[in-house]
C-alpha positions as CSV (number, residue, x, y, z in Angstrom):
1,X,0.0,0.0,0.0
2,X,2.8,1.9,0.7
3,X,4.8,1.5,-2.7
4,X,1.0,2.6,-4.4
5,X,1.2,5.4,-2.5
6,X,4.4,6.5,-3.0
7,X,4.1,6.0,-6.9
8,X,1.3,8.5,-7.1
9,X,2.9,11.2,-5.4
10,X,6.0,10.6,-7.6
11,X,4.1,10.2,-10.8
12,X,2.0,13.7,-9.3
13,X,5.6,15.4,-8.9
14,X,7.1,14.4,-12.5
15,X,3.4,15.9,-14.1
16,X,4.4,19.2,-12.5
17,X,8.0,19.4,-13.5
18,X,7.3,18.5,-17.3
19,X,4.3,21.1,-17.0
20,X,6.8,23.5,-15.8
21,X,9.5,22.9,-18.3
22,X,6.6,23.5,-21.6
23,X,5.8,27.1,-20.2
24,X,9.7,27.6,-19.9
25,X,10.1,29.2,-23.3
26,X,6.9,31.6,-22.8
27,X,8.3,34.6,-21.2
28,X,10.8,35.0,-24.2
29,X,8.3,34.8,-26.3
30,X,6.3,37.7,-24.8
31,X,9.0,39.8,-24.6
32,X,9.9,39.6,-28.6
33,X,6.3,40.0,-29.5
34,X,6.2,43.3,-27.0
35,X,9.2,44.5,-27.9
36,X,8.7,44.3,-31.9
37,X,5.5,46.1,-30.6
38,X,7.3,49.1,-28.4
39,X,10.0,49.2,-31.3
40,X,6.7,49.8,-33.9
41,X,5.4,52.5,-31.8
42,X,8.4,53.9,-31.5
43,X,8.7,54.2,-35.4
44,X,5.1,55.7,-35.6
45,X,5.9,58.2,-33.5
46,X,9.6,58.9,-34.6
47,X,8.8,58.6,-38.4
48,X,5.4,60.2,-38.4
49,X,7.0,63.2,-36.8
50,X,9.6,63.1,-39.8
51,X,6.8,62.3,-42.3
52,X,5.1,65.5,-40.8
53,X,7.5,67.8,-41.0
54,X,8.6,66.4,-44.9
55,X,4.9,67.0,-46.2
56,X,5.2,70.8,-44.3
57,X,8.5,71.4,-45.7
58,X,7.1,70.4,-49.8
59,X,4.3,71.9,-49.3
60,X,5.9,75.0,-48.7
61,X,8.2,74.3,-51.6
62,X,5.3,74.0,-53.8
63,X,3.4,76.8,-53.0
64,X,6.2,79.3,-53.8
65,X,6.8,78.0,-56.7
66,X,3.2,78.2,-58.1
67,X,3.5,81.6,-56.6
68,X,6.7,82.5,-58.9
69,X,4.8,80.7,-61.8
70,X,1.5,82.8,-61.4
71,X,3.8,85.5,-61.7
72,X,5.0,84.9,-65.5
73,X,3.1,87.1,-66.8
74,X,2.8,86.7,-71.2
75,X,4.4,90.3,-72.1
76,X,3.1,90.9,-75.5
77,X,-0.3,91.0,-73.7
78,X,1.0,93.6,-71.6
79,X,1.8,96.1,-74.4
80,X,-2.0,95.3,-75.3
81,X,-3.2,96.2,-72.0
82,X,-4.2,92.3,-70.8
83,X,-2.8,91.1,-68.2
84,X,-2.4,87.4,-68.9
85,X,0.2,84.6,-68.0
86,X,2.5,83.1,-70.6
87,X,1.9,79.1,-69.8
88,X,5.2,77.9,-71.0
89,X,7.7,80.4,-68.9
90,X,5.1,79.7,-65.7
91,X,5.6,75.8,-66.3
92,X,9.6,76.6,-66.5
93,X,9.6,79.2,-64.1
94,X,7.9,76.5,-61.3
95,X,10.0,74.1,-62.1
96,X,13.2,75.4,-61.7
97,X,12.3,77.1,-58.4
98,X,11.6,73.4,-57.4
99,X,14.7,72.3,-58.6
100,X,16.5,75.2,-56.4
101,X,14.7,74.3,-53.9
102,X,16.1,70.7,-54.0
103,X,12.6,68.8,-54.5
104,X,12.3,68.6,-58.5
105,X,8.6,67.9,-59.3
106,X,6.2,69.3,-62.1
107,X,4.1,72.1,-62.8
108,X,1.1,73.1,-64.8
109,X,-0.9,75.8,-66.0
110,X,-5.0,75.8,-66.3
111,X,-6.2,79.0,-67.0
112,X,-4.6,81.3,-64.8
113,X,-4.0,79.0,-62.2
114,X,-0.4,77.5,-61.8
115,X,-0.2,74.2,-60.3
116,X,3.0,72.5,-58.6
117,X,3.5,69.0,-57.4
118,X,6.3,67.5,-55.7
119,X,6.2,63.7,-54.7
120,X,8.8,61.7,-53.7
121,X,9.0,58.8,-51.0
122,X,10.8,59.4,-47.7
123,X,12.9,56.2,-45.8
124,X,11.5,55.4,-42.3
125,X,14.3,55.0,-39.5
126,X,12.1,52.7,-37.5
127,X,9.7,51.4,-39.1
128,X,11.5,48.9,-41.2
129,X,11.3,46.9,-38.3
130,X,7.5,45.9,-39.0
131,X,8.5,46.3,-43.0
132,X,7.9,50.0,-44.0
133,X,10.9,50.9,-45.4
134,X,9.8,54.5,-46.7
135,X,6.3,56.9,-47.0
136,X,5.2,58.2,-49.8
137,X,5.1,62.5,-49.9
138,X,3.0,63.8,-53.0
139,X,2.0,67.4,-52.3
140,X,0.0,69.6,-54.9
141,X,-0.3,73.7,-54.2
142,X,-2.0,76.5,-56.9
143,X,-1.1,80.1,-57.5
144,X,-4.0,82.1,-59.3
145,X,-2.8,85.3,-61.2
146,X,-5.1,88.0,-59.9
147,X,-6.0,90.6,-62.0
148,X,-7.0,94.0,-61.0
149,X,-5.5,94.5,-57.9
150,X,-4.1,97.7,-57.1
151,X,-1.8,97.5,-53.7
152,X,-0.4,100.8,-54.2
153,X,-4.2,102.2,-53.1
């Protein structure tokens, strides 16, 4: 009765110890799935920021160069009294600004509207840990040639 007893409580304690050992490799497990999680965060927050400040920073580009488009004005017009802008040396003139400004992209003219675009695609620092490896930036500003304005009074 003794030996039955005593082969219970052994079988019992080798249950627990292999029970033990199968959870062994759980805590390391955890911590890589919460720290790829922290890291991604991190990125969002990081690389957003950057992403943020990119989109600002083109925008601004853009607008000033549909600004020095719009003002390209067509001078034979002039001499007729119009005041009109000259499509071609708007397109040009936006463009190179861009191209000064160290973010080439495109222009366009639709009336006597000028249109700028720049787009390009940023790289992440942190985020190609999860697999992003860069954003994409595409930023589009207008410049309307105003006619009839008189800021001298």
């Amino acid at each position: 009765m003794r030996s039955r007893v005593t082969d219970r409580l052994r079988r019992a304690a080798r249950a627990l110890v292999c029970r033990r050992r199968s959870e062994d490799g759980q805590f390391l497990a955890m911590t890589v799935v919460f720290m790829t999680m922290f890291l991604a965060l991190a990125g969002l927050v990081a690389d957003g920021g950057r992403y943020l400040d990119a989109r600002q920073a083109a925008a601004a580009e853009a607008q000033q160069a549909a600004r020095a488009g719009a003002s390209a004005l067509d001078v034979s017009q002039l001499y007729a009294g119009n005041v009109a802008l000259d499509p071609d040396s708007a397109v040009t003139t936006a463009e190179n600004y861009m191209d000064s400004a160290g973010q080439p992209g495109t222009a366009w003219v639709v009336g006597n509207t000028v249109y700028a675009e720049i787009s390009y695609r940023q790289a992440t620092q942190l985020l190609g840990i999860i697999g992003v490896d860069s954003l994409q930036i595409t930023v589009t500003q207008s410049a309307t040639d105003v006619v009839g304005t008189n800021p001298g009074g």
